[in-house]
Backbone as CSV, one residue per row, in Angstrom:
resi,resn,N_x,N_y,N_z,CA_x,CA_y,CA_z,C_x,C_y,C_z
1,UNK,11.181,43.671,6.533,10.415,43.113,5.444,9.006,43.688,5.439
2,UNK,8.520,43.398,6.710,7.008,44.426,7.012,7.047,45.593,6.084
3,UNK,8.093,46.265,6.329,8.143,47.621,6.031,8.040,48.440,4.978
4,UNK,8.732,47.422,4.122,8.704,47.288,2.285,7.318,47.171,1.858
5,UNK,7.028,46.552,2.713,5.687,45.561,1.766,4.582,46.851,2.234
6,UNK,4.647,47.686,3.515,3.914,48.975,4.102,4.257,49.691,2.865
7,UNK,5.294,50.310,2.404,5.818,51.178,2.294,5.429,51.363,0.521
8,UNK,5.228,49.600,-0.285,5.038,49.491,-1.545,3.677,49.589,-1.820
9,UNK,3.046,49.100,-0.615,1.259,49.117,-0.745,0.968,50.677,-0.627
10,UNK,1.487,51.318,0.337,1.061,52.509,0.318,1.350,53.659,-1.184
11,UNK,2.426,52.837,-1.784,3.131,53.794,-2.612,2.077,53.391,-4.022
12,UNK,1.741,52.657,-4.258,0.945,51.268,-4.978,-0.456,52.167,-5.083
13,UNK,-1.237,52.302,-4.076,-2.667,52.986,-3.319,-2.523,54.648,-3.858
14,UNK,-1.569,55.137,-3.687,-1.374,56.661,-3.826,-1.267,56.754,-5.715
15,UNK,-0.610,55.691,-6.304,-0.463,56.010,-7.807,-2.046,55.679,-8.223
16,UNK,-2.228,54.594,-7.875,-3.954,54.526,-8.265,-4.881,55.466,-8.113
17,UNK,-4.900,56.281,-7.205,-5.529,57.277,-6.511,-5.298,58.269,-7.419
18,UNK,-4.006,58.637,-7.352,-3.733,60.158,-8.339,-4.266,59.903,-10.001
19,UNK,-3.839,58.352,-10.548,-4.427,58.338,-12.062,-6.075,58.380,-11.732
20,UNK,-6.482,57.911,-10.597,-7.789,57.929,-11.394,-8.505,59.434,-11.224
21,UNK,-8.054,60.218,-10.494,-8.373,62.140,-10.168,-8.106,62.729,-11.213
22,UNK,-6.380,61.849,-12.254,-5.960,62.546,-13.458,-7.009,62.095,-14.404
23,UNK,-7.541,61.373,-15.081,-8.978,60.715,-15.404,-10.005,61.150,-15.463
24,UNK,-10.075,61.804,-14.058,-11.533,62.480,-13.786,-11.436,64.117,-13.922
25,UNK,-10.013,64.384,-14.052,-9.886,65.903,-14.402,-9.585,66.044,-15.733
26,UNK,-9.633,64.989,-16.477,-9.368,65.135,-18.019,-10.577,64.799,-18.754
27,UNK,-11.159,64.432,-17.977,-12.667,63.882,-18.685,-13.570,64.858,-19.417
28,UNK,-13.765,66.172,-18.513,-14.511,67.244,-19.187,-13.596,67.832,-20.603
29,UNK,-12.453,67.920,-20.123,-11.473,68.192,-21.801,-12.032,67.226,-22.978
30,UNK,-12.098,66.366,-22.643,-12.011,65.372,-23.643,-13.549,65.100,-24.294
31,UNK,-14.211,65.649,-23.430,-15.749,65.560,-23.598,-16.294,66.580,-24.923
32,UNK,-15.790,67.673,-24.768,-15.630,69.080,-25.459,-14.865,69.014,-26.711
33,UNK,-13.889,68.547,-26.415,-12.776,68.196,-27.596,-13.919,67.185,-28.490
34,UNK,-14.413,66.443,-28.237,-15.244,65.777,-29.261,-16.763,66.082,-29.687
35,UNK,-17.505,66.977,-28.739,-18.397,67.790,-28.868,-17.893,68.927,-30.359
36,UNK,-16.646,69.276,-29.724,-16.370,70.181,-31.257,-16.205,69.295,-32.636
37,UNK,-15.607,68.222,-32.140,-14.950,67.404,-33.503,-16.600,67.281,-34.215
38,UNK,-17.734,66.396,-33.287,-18.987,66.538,-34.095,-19.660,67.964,-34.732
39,UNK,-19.610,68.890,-33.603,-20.151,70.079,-34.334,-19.330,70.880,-35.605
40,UNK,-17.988,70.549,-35.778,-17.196,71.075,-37.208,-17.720,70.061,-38.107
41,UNK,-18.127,68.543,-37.773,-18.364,67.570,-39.048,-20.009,68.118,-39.822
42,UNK,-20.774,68.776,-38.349,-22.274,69.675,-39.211,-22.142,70.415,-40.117
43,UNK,-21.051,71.440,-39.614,-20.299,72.496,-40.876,-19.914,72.452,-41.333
44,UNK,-19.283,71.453,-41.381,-18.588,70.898,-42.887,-19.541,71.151,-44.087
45,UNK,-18.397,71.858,-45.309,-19.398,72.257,-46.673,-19.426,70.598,-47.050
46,UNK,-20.066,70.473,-47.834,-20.687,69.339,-48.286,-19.837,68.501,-49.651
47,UNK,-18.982,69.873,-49.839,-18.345,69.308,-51.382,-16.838,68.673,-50.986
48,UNK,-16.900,68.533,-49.482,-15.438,67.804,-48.980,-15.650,66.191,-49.813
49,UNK,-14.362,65.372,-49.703,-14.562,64.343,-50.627,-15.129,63.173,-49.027
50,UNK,-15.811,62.072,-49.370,-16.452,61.113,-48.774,-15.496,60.549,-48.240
51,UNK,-14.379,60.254,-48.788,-13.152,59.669,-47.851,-12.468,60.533,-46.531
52,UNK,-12.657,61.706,-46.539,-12.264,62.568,-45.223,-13.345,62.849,-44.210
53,UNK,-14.772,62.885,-44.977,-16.177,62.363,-43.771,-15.998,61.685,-43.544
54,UNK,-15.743,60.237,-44.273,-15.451,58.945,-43.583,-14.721,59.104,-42.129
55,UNK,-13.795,59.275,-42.788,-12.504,59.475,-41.811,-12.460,60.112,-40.460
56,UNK,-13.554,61.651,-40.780,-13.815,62.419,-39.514,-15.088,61.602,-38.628
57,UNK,-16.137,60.914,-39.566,-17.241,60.080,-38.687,-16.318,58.777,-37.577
58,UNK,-15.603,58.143,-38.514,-14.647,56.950,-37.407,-13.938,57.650,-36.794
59,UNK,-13.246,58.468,-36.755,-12.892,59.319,-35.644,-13.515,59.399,-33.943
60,UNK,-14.775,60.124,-34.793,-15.571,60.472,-33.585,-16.430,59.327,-33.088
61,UNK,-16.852,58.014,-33.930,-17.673,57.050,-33.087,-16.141,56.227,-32.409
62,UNK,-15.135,56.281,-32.843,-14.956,55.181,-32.576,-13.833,56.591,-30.446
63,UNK,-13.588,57.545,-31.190,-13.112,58.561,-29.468,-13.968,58.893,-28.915
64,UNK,-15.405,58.810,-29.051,-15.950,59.621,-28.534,-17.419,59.071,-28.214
65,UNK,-17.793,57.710,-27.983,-18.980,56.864,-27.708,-19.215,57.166,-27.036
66,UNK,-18.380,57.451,-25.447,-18.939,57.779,-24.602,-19.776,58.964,-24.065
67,UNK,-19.601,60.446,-25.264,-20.199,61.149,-24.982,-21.619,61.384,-25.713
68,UNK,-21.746,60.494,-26.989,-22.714,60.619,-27.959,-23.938,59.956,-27.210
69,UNK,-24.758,60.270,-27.521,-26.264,59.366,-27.295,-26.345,58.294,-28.519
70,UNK,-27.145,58.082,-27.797,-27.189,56.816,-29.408,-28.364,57.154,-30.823
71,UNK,-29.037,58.284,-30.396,-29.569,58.980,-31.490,-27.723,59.464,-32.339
72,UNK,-27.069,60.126,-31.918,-26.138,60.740,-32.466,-25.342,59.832,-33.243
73,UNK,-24.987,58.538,-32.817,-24.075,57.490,-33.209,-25.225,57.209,-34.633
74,UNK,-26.545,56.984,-34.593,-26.986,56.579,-35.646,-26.979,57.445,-36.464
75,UNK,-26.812,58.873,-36.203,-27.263,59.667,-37.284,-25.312,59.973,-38.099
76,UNK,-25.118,59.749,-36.839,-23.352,59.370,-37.599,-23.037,58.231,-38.700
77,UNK,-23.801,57.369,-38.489,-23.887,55.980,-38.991,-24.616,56.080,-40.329
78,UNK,-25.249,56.632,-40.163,-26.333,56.936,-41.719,-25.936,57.970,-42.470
79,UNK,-25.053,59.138,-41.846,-24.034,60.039,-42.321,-22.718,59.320,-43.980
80,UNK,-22.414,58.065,-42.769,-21.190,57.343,-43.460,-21.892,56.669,-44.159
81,UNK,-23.201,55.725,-44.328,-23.541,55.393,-45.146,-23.931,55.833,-46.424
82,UNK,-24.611,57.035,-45.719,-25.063,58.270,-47.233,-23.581,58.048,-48.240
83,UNK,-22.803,58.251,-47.380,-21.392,59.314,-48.226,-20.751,58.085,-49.048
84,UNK,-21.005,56.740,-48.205,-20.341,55.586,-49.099,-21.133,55.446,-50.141
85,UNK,-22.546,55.629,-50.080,-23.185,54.866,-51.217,-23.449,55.745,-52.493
86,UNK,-22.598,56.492,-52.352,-22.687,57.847,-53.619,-21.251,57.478,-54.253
């Protein structure tokens, strides 16, 4: 019975361990991946319709908070507002 309970904790400890390394090796991907998503929404021509800015701004505040500053989130924020109130 010992042995199980050794054998499940250890097995238990090792999956935790490996997701959180998989986590921390996916983090810089994912960082970049949304670094681009904001820098294509700058270049974006301007005559795209307000419903697909929309769409690309919630995108990125709502995947990608963690990499924005909060200057960026506002200027995202006033982005979507511009585009709604036209």
């Amino acid at each position: 019975m010992k042995t199980k309970l050794v054998k499940f904790t250890l097995i238990f400890t090792v999956a935790v361990l490996l997701s959180s390394c998989v986590k921390k090796a996916l983090d810089p991907f994912n960082s970049v991946k949304c670094l681009e998503s904001y820098a294509s929404l700058a270049n974006e021509d301007s005559d795209d319709e307000c419903a697909i800015q929309i769409e690309n701004i919630d995108a990125i505040l709502s995947n990608c908070s963690a990499y924005l500053s909060d200057s960026d989130k506002d200027d995202l924020r006033e982005l979507r507002a511009t585009c709604q109130g036209n």
